[in-house]
Each structure stands twice: as C-alpha cells, then as structure tokens.
N, C-alpha and C positions, 0 to 999 in steps of 0.2 A: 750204665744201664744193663738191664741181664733180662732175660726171661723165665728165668726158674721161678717153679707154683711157689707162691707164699701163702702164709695166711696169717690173720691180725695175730700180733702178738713176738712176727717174728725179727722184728728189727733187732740187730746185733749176732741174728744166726750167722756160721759161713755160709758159707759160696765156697765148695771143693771142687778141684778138680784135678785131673791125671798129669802130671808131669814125669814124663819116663813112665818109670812102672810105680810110683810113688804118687798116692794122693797127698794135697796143702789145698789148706786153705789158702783160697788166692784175695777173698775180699769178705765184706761184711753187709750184708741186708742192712739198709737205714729206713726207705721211705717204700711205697707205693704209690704210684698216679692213678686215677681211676674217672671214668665218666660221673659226674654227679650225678646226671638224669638215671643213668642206668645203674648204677653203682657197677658198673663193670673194669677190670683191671686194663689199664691201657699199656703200662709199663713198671717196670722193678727201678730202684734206684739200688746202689752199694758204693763203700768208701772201698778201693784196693789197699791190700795186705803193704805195699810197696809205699804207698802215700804215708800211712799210720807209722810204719819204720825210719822214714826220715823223721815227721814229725818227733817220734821219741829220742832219735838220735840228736835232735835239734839243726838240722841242716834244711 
C-alpha cells in the first residue's frame, strides 16, 4: 500500500524513491481502493520492484 496522489490511468506508473543520493524505482502502481458512496480514495495498492525481480528470475 502507499499513499502517493494517483489518478485514473496510472496503473503501472513507478513509485520512486531516494535511496542514498540515488533515486529507483522501488515499486509499480496497480490498483486504487476508494469509497463507492463517495468515490473518494481510501488507499494505493503497488506490486514492489523486489517481488517482479524474483518472479523474472524465476525463484
């Protein structure tokens, strides 16, 4: 979960952040949660950068 602004459209944005003096991307926008009554955002969903590396490593 994260709470960086999204907005429709951005599933598969990064998620950057500072490690040292070096930005990475650390993970990928997939979903949003949000109230139906209100349509308001309750939460960010993202897959991390470290999940997707095994997976292609196959481990």
């Amino acid at each position: 979960m994260h709470n960086c602004a999204t907005a429709g459209g951005s599933s598969g944005g990064p998620l950057i952040a500072w490690v040292g003096e070096q930005p990475y991307i650390v993970a990928l926008n997939n979903a949003d949660i949000k109230n139906l009554e209100t349509n308001q955002d309750i939460t960010n969903l993202a897959v991390k950068i470290d999940f997707l590396d095994k997976l292609v490593a196959g481990n």
